[in-house]
Each structure stands twice: as structure tokens, then as C-alpha cells.
TORTOR-454013 format. One line per 10 residues: number of its first residue (from 1); their letters; for each residue x, y, z of N, C-alpha, C. Coordinates in Angstrom, 3 decimals, always signed. Example, Ala and Ser with C-alpha at 12.3 -4.5 7.8 and 13.67 -1.06 7.14 Angstrom:
<sites>
1) as) +13.190/-5.690/+7.800/+12.300/-4.500/+7.800/+13.200/-3.300/+7.800 ~ +12.850/-2.250/+7.080/+13.670/-1.060/+7.140/+12.900/+0.030/+7.870 $
</sites>
This chain:
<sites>
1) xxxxxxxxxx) +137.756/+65.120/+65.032/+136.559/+64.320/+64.899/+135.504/+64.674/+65.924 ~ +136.162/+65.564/+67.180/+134.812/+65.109/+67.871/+134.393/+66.449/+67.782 ~ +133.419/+67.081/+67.422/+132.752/+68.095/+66.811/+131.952/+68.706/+67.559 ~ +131.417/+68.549/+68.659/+131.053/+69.339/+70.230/+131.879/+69.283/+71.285 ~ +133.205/+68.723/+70.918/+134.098/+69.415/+71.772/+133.947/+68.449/+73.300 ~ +133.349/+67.422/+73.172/+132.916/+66.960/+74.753/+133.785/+65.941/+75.048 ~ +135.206/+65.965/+74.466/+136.040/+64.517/+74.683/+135.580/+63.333/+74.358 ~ +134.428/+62.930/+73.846/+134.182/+61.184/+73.108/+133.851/+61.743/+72.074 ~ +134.037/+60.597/+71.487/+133.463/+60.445/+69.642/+132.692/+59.951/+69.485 ~ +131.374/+59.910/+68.880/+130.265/+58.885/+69.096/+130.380/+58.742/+67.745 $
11) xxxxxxxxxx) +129.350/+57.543/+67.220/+128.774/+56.802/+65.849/+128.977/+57.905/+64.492 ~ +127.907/+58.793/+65.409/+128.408/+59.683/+63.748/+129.468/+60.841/+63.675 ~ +130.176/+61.083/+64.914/+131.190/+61.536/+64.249/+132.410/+61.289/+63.490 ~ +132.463/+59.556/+64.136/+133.606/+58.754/+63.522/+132.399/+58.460/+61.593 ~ +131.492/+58.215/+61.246/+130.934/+58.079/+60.210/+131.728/+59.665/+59.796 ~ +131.430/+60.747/+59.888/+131.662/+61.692/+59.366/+133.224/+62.252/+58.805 ~ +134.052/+61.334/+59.561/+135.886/+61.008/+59.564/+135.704/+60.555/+58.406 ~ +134.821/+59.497/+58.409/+135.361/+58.860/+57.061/+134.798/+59.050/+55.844 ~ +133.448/+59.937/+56.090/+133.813/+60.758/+54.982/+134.190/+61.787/+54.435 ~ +134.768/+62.403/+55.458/+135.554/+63.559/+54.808/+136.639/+63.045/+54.368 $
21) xxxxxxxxxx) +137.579/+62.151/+54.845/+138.700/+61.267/+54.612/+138.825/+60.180/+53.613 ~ +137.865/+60.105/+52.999/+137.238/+59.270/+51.750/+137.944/+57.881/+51.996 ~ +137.491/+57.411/+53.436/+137.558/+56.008/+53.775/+136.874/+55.315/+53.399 ~ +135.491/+54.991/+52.370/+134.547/+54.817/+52.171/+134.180/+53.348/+52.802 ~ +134.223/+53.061/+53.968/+133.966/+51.991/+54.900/+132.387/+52.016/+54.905 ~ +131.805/+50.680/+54.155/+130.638/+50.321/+54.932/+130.244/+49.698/+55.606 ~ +131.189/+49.667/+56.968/+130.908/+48.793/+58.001/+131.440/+49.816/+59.251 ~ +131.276/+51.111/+59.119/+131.668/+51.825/+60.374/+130.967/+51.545/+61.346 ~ +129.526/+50.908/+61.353/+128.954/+50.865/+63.047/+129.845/+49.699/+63.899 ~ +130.056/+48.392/+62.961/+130.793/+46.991/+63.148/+132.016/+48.155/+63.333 $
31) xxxxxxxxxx) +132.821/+48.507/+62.842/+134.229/+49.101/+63.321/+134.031/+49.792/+64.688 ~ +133.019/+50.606/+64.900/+133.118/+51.736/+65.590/+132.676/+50.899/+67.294 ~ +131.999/+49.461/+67.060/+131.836/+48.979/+68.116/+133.224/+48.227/+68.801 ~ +133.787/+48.277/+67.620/+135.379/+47.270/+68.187/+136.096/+48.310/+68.817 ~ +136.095/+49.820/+68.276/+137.317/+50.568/+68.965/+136.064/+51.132/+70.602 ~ +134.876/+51.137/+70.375/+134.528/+51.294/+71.605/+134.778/+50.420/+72.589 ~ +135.712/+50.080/+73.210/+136.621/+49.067/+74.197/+135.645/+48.840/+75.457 ~ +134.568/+49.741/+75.618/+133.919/+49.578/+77.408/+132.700/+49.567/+77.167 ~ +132.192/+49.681/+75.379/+130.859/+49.270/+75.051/+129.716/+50.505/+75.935 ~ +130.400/+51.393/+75.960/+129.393/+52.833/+76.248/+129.125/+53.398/+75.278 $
41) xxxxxxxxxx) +129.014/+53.020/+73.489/+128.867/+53.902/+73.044/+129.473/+55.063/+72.595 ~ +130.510/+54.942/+73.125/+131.500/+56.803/+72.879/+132.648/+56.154/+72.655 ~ +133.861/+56.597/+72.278/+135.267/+56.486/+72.348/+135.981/+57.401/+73.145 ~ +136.496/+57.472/+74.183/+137.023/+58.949/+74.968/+138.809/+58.988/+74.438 ~ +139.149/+59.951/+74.926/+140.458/+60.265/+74.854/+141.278/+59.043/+74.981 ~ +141.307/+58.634/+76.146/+142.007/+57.481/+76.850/+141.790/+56.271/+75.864 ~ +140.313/+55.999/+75.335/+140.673/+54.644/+74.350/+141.282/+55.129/+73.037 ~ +141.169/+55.895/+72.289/+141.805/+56.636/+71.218/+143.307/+56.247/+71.790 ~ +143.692/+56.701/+72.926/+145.368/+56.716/+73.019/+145.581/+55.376/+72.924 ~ +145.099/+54.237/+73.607/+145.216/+53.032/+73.461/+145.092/+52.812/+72.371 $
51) xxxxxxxxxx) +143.996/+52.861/+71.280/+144.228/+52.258/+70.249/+144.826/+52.441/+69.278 ~ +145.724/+53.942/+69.475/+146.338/+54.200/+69.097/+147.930/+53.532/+69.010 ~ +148.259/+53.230/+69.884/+149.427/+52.616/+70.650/+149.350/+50.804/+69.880 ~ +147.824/+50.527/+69.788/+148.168/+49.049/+69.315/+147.896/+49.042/+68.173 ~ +147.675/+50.011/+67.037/+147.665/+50.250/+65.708/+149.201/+50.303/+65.238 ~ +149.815/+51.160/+66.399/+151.098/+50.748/+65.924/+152.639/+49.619/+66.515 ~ +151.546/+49.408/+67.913/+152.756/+48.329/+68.437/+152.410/+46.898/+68.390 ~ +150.526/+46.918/+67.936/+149.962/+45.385/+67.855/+150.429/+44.255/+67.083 ~ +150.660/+42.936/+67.227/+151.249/+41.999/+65.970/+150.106/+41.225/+66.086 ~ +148.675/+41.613/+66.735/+147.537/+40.807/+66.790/+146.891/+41.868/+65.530 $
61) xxxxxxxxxx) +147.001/+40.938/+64.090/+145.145/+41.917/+63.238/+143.932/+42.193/+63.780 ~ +143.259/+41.170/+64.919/+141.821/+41.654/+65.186/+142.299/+42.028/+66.662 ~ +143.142/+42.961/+66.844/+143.404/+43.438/+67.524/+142.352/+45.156/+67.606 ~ +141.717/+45.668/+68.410/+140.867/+46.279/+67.995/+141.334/+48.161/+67.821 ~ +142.801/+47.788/+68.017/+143.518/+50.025/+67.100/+143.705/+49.571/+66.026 ~ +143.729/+48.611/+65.736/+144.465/+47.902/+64.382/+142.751/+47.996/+63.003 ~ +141.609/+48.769/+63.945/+140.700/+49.189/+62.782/+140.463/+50.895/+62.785 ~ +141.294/+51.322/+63.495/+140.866/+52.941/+63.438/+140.725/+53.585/+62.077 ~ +141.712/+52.815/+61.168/+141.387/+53.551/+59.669/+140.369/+52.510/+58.771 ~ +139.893/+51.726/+59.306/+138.969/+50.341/+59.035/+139.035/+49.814/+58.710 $
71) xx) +138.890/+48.844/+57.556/+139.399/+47.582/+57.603/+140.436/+47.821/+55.936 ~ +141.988/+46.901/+56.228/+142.945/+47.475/+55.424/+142.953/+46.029/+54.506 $
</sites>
């Protein structure tokens, strides 16, 4: 996803995930602000691993790894 290579993901590269991935989410900016955890705008490595981790160990839904593939 992250397509210059600079370690974060910003707005449109996560938009561009989902559509190559035919997620057809129309609410990626609302998603993309929940997995941004520190509200900079970017997603770095480190929140990806986290939200990764509670996508699959979370028993909270608005738990915010629990939207990486968007809303299920």
C-alpha cells in the first residue's frame, strides 16, 4: 500500500487498497481516521502492527484494527 516507499500510508493510498481490492467502502476517510491512532494523518508501520494484532485478538467491534478491511 504504501507506494513511495516512506513507511506511512496516507488517505489515498489506503483509498487506492481498496480499490484495487474491490472493498468498495464509501467511508474510507471515516475509516482511515480511526486506524490513524495519533491523528497525524499517516498510518506508520508501528500502528499497522497494532492494528493488526487487535483485528485479530480484539473482542471490542469499535475497536479501531477491527476496521482495516472496513466496515464488515
Amino acid at each position: 500500500m504504501d507506494s513511495d516507499n516512506d513507511g506511512k500510508l496516507t488517505l489515498e493510498n489506503y483509498k487506492r487498497f481498496f480499490t484495487a481490492y474491490g472493498l468498495g467502502a464509501s467511508e474510507e476517510e471515516a475509516i482511515f481516521k480511526k486506524l490513524d491512532t495519533n491523528g497525524d494523518g499517516f498510518v506508520t508501520k508501528d500502528e499497522v502492527l497494532k492494528l493488526v494484532r487487535e483485528f485479530y485478538l480484539s473482542q471490542d467491534e469499535n475497536s479501531p484494527g477491527n476496521w482495516i478491511l472496513g466496515k464488515f
